[in-house]
C-alpha positions in Angstrom: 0.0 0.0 0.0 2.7 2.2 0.6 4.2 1.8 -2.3 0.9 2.9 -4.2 0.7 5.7 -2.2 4.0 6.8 -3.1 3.8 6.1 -7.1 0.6 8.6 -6.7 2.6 11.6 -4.7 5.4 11.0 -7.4 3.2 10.7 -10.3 1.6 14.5 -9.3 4.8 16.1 -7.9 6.6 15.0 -11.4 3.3 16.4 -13.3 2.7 19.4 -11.8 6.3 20.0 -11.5 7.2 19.9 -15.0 3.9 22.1 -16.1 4.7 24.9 -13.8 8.7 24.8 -14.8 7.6 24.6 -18.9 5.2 27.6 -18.3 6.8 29.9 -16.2 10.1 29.0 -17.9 8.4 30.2 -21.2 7.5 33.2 -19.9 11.1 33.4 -17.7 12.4 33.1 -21.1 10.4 35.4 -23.5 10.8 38.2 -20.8 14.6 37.4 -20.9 15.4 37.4 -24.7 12.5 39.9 -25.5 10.5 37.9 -27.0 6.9 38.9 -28.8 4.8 36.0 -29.7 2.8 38.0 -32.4 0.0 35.3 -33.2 0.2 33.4 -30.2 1.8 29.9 -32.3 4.5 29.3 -30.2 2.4 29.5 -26.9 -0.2 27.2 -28.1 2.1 25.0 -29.3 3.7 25.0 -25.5 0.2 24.3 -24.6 -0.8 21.6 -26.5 2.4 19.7 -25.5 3.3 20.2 -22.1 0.4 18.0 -21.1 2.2 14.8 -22.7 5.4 16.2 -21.3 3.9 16.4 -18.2 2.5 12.7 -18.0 6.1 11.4 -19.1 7.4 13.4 -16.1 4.3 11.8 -14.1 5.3 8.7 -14.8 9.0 9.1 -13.9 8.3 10.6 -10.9 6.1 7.6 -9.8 8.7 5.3 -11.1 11.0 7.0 -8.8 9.0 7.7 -5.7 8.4 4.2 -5.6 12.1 2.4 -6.4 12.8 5.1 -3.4 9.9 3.8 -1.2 10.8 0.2 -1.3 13.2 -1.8 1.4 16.6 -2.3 0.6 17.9 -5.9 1.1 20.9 -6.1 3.3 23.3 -8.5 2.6 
């Protein structure tokens, strides 16, 4: 159980994690190198993708969490 427990915390921290680092780094990094995003095109495309990168992240996070949460064998 505790193991499930932490796939799920991993699985959100690595999710919401990587979506607030893509979208404030966009911005971070427009404001830095000036920037203007006439149409809007690069944004949406930051949009549309940040969810898959964020379940990837999800699902190493969870991978993590639980290799971390597990009892080590002592020889």
């Amino acid at each position: 159980m505790r193991a499930v427990l932490m796939g799920i915390l991993g699985f959100l921290l690595g999710s919401v994690g990587s979506l607030i680092v893509l979208l404030l780094g966009y911005g971070i990094f427009s404001a830095a190198t000036d920037y203007h995003d006439f149409e809007g095109a690069t944004a949406m495309g930051l949009a549309y993708i940040s969810p898959v990168i964020a379940l990837v992240c999800g699902v190493a996070g969870a991978a993590l969490f639980v290799q971390i949460s597990r009892p080590r064998k002592r020889a």
